[in-house]
N, CA, C and O atoms as a GROMACS GRO file, in nm:
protein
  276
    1UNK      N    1   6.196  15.311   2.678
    1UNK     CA    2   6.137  15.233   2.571
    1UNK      C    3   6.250  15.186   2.479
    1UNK      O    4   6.311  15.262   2.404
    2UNK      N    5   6.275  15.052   2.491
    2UNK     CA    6   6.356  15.078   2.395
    2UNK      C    7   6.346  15.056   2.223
    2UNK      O    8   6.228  15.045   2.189
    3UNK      N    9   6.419  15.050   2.135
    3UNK     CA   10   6.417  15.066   1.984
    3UNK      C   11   6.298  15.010   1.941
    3UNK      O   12   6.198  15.079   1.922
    4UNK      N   13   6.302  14.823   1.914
    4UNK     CA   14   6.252  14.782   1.899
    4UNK      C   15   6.097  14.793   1.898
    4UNK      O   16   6.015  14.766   1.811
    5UNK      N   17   6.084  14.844   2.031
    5UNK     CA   18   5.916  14.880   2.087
    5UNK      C   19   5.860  15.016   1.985
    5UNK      O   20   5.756  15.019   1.918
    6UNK      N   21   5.953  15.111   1.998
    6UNK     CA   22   5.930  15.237   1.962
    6UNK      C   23   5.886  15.190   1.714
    6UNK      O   24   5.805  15.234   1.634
    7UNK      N   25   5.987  15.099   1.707
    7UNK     CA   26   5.949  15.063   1.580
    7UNK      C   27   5.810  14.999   1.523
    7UNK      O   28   5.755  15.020   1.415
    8UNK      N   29   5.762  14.899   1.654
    8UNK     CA   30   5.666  14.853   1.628
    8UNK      C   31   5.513  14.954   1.672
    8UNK      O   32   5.401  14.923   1.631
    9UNK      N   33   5.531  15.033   1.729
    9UNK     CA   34   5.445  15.142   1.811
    9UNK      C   35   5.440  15.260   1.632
    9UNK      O   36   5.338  15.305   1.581
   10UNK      N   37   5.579  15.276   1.581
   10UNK     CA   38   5.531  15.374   1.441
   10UNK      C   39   5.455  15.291   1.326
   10UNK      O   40   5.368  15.329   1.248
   11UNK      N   41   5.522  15.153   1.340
   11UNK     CA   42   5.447  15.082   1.240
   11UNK      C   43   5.306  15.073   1.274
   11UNK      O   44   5.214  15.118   1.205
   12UNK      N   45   5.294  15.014   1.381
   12UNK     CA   46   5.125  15.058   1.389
   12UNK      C   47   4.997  15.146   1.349
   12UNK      O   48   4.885  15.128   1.302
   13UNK      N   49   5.101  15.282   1.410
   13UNK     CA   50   5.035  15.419   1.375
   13UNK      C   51   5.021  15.384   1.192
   13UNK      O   52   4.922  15.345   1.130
   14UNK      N   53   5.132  15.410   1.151
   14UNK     CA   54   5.110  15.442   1.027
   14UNK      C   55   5.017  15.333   0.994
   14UNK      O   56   4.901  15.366   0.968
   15UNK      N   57   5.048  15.211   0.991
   15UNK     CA   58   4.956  15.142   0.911
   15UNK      C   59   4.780  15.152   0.930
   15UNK      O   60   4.693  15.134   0.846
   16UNK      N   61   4.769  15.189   1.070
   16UNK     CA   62   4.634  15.206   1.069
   16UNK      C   63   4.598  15.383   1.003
   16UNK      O   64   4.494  15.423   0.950
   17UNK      N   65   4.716  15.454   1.029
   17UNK     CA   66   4.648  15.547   0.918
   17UNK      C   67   4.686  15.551   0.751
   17UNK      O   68   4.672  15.645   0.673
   18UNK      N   69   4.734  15.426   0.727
   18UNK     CA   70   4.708  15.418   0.579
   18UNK      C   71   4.558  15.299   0.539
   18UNK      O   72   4.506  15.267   0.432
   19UNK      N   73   4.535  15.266   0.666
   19UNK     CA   74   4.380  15.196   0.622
   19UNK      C   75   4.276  15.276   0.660
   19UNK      O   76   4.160  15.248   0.630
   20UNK      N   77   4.296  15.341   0.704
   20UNK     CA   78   4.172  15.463   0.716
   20UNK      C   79   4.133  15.505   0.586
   20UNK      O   80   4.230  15.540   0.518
   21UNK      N   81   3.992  15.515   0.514
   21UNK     CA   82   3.948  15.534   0.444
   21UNK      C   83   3.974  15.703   0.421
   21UNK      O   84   3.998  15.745   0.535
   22UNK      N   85   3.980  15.814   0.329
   22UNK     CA   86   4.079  15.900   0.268
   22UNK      C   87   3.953  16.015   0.310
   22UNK      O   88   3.970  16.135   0.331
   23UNK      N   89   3.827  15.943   0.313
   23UNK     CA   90   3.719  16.066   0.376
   23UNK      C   91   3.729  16.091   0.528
   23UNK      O   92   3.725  16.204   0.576
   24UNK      N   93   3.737  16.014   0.577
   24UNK     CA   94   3.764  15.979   0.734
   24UNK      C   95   3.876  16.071   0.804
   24UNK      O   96   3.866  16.148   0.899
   25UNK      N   97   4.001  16.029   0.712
   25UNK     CA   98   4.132  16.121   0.748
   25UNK      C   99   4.092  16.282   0.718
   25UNK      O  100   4.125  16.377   0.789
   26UNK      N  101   4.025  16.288   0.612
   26UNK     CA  102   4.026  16.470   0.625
   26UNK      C  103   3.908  16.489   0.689
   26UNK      O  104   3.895  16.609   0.714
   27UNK      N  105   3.857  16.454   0.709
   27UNK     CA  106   3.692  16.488   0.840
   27UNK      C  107   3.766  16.500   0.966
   27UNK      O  108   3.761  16.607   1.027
   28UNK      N  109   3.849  16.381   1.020
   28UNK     CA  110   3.952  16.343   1.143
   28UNK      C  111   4.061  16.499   1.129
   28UNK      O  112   4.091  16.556   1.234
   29UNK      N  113   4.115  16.557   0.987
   29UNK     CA  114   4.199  16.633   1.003
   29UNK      C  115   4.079  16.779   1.025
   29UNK      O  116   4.098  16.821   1.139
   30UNK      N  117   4.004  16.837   0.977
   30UNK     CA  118   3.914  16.926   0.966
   30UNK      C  119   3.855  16.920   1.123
   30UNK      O  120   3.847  17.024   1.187
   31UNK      N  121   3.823  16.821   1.169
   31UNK     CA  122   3.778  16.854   1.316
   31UNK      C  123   3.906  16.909   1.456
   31UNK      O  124   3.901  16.965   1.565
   32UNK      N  125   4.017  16.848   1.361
   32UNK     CA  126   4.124  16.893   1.397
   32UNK      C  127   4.188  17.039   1.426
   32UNK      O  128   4.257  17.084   1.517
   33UNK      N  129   4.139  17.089   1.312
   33UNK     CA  130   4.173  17.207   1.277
   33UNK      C  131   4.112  17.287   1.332
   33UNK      O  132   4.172  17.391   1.358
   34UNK      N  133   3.924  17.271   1.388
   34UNK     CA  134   3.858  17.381   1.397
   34UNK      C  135   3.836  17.352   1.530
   34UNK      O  136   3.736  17.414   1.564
   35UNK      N  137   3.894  17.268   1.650
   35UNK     CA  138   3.976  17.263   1.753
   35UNK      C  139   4.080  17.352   1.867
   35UNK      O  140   4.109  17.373   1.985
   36UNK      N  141   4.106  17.382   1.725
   36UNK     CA  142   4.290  17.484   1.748
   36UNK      C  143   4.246  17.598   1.733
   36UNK      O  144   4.181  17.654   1.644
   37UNK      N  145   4.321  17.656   1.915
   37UNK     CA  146   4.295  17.772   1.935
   37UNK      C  147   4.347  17.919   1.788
   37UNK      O  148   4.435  17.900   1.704
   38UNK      N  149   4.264  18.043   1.798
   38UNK     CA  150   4.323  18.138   1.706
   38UNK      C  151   4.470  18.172   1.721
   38UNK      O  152   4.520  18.176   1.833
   39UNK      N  153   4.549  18.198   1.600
   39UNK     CA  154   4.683  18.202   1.650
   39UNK      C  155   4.737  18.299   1.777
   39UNK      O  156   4.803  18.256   1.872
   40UNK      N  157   4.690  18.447   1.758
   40UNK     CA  158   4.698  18.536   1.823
   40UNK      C  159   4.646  18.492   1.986
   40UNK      O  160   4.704  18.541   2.083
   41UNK      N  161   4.561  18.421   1.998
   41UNK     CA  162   4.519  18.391   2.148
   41UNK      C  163   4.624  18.282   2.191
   41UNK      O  164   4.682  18.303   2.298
   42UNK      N  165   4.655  18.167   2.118
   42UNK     CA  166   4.786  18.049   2.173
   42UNK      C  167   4.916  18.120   2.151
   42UNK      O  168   4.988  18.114   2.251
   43UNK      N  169   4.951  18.165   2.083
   43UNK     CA  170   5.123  18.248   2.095
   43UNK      C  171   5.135  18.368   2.140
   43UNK      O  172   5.251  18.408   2.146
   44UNK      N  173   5.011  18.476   2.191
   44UNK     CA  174   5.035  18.598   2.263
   44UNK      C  175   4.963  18.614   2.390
   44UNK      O  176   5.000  18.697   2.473
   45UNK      N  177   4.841  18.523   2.412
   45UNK     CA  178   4.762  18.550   2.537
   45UNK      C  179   4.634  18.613   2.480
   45UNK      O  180   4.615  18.657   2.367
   46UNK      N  181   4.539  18.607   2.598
   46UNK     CA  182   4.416  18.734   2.558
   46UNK      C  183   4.432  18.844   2.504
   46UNK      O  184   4.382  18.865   2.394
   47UNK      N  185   4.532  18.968   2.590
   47UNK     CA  186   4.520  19.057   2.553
   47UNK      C  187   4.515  19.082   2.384
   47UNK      O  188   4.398  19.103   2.351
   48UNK      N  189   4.561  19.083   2.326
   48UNK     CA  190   4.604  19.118   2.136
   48UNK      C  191   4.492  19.029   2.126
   48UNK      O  192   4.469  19.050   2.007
   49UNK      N  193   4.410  18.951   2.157
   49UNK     CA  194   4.314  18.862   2.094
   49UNK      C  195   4.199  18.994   2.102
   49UNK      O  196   4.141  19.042   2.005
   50UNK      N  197   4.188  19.026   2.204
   50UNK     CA  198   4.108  19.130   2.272
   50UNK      C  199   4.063  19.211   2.149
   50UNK      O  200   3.960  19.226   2.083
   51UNK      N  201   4.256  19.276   2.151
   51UNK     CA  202   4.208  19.377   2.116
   51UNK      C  203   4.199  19.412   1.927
   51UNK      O  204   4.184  19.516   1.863
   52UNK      N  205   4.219  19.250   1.885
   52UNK     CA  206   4.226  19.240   1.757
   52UNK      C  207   4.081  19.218   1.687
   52UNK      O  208   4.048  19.247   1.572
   53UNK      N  209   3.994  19.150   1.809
   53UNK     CA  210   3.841  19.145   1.844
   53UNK      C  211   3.768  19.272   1.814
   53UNK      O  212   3.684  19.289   1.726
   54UNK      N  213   3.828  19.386   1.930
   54UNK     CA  214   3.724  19.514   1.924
   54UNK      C  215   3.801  19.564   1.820
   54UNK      O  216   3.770  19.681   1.843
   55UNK      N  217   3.890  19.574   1.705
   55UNK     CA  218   3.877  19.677   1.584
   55UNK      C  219   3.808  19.602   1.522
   55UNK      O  220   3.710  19.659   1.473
   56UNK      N  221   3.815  19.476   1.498
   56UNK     CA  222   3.785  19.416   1.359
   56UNK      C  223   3.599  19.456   1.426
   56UNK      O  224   3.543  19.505   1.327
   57UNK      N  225   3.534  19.454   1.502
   57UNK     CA  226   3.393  19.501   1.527
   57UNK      C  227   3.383  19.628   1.507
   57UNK      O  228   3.278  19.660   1.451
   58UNK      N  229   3.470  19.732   1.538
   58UNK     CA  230   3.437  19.870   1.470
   58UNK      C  231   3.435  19.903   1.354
   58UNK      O  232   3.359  19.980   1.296
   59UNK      N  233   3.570  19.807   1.293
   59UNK     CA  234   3.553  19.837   1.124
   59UNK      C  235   3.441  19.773   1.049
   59UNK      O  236   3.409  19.811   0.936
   60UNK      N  237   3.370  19.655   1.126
   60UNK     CA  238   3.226  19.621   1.096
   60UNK      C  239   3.125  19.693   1.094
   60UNK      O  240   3.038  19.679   1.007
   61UNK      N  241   3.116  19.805   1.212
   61UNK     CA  242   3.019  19.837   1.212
   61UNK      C  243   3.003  19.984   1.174
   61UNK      O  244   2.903  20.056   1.181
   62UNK      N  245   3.173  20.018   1.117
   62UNK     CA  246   3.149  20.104   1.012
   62UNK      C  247   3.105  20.107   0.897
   62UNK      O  248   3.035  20.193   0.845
   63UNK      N  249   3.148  20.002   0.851
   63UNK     CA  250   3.056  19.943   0.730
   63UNK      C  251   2.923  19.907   0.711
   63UNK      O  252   2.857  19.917   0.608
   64UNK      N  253   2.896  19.871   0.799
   64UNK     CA  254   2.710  19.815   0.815
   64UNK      C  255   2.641  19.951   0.809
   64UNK      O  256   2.557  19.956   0.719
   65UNK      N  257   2.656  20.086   0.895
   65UNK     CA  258   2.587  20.189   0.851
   65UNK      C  259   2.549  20.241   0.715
   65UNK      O  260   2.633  20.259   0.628
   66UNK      N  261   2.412  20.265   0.698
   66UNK     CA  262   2.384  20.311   0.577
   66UNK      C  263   2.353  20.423   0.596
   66UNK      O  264   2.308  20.456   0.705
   67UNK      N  265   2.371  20.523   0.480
   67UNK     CA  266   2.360  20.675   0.524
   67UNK      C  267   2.221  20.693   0.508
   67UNK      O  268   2.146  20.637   0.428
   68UNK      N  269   2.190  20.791   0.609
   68UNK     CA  270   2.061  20.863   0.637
   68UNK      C  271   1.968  20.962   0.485
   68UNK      O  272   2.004  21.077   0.462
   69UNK      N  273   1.896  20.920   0.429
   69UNK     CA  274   1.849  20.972   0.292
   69UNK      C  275   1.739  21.005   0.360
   69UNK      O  276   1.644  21.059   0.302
   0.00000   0.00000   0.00000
């Protein structure tokens, strides 16, 4: 590609995302976001997702018990 092309290809981008209306871009960024995998599952794999899964449910459901009166 050369220069030239690559200049007119950023000008584009940008300009159509400076005419995008300012609700649009964060709806466009927010669907974005909730997209993207949890960190622990994209930079370590399942396992640690796993097993970051079953405490955070035990320490739930230590808490949810109410004592026996």
């Amino acid at each position: 590609m050369k220069s030239n092309d690559y200049v007119k290809y950023i000008t584009q981008t940008v300009v159509k995302y400076i005419d995008q209306p300012k609700d649009e871009r964060k709806r466009h960024k927010l669907e974005k976001k909730d997209m993207k995998e949890p960190f622990l599952y994209r930079w370590f794999g399942l396992i640690p997702y796993v097993f970051y899964y079953n405490v955070k449910r035990k320490r739930d459901n230590k808490t949810d018990k109410k004592p026996h009166i």
